[in-house]
C-alpha positions as CSV (number, residue, x, y, z in Angstrom):
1,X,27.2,177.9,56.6
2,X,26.0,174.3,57.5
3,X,28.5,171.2,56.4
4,X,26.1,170.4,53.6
5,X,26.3,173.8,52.1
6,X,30.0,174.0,52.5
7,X,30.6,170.2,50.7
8,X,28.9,171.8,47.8
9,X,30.5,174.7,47.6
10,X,33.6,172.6,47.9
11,X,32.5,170.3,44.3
12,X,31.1,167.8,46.2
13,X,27.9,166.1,45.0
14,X,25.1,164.1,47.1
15,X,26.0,160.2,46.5
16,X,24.1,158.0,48.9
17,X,22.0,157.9,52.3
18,X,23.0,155.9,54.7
19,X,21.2,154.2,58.0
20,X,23.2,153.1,61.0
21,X,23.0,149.4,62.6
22,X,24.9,148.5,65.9
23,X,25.2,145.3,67.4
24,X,26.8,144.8,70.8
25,X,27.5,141.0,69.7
26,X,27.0,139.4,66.9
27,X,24.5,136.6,67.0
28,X,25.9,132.4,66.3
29,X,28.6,131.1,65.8
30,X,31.6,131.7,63.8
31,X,31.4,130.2,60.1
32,X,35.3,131.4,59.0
33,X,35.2,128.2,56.4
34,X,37.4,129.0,53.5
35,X,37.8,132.7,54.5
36,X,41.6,133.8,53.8
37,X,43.3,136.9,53.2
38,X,43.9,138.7,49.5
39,X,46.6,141.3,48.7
40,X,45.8,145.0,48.3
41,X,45.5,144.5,44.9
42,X,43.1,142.1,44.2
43,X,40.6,143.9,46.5
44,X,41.0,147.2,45.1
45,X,40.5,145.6,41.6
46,X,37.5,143.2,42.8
47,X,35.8,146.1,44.1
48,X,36.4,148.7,41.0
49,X,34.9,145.6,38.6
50,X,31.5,145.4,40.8
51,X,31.0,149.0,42.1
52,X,31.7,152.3,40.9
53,X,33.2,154.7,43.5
54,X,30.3,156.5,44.6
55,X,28.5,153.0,45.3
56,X,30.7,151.7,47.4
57,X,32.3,155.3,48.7
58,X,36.3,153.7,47.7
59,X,39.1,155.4,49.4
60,X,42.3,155.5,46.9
61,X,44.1,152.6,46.4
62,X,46.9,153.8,48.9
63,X,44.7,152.9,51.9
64,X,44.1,149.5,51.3
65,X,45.4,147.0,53.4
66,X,44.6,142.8,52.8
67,X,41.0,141.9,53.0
68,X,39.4,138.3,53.8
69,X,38.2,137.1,51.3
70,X,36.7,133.7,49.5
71,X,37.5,132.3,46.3
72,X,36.4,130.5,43.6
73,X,37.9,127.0,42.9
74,X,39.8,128.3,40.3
75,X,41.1,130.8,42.4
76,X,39.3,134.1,41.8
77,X,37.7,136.1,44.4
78,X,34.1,135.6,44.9
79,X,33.7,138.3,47.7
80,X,35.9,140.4,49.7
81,X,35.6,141.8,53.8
82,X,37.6,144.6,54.2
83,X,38.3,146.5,57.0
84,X,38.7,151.0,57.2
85,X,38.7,151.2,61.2
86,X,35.5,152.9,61.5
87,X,33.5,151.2,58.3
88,X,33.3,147.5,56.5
89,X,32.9,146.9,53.1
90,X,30.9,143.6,52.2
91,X,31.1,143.0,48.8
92,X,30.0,139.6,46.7
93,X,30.3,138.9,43.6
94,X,26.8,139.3,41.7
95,X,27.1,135.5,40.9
96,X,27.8,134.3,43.7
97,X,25.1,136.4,45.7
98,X,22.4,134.4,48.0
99,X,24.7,131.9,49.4
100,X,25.8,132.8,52.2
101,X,29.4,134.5,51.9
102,X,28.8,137.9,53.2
103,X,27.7,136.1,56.5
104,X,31.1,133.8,56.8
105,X,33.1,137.0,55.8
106,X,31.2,139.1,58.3
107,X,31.8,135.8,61.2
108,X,35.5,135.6,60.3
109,X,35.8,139.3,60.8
110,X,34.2,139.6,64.0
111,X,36.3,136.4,65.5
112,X,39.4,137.9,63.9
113,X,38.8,141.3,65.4
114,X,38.2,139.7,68.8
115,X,34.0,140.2,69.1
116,X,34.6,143.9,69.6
117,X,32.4,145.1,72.1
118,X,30.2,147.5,70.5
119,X,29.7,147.1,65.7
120,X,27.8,150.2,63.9
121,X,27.4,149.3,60.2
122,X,26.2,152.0,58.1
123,X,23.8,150.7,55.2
124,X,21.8,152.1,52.2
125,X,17.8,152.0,53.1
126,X,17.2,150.1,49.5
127,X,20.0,147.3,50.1
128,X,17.5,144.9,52.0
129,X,20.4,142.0,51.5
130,X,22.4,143.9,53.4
131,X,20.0,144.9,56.1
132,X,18.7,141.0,56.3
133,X,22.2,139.9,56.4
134,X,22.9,142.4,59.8
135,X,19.6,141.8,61.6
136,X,20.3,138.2,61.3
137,X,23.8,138.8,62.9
138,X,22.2,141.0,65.8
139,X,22.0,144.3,64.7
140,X,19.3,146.6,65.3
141,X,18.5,150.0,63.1
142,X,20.0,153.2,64.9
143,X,17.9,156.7,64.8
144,X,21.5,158.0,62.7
145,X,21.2,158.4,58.7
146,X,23.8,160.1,57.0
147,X,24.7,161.6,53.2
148,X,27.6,160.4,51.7
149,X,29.4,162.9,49.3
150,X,32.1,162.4,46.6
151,X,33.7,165.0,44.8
152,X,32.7,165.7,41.0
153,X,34.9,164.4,38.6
């Protein structure tokens, strides 16, 4: 039995496909500008009032860490970087799309994390912010897609 085959035997459902970008650098210069850290909480909430669970493929709330983050002026998040090892979740506000924070967020991450020598972001084919946002930064599309299950509710 192949691994798709045995996920939905398993009462998993297809969510979302998913293309690979890597970078070996990312591209400029580092735009950490009002980029600071939020508290577990805040992210998992920002995140669960934009994006359902199968959108943004959310791990419980248990393996949150702090994110980086940018706020408002009046204190509330506007979009959130946060870090599982292996992925990154981008996330902006849908009012505050277009201007530039997923780009500072992205920056302050890489300079954070040191420049790590070799980035893979994996991205949905229909998200052409996204994809804009990584080609700008360096990254070139991979031959890897992938299926991303969650299990039925």
């Amino acid at each position: 039995m192949d691994a798709e085959n045995w996920l939905l035997t398993q009462g998993f459902t297809p969510t979302v496909k998913l293309e690979r970008y890597t970078a070996k650098h990312v591209t400029g210069d580092p735009v950490a500008i009002g980029v600071i850290k939020a508290d577990v909480e805040e992210t998992y909430a920002f995140l669960r009032a934009y994006f359902s669970v199968e959108e943004m493929d959310l791990p419980s709330r248990d393996m949150f860490r702090e994110s980086l983050c940018i706020r408002a002026d009046d204190g509330s998040l506007r979009g959130v970087l946060y870090d599982m090892g292996h992925t990154r979740i981008v996330a902006v506000s849908p009012e505050s799309r277009g201007q530039g924070l997923g780009e500072r967020l992205y920056r302050a991450y890489v300079e954070e994390a040191g420049n790590p020598p070799v980035l893979h972001e994996w991205i949905r084919p229909d998200n052409t912010a996204s994809i804009a946002l990584f080609q700008k930064l360096g990254f070139e599309k991979d031959t890897l897609r992938t299926d991303c299950y969650a299990r039925k509710q």
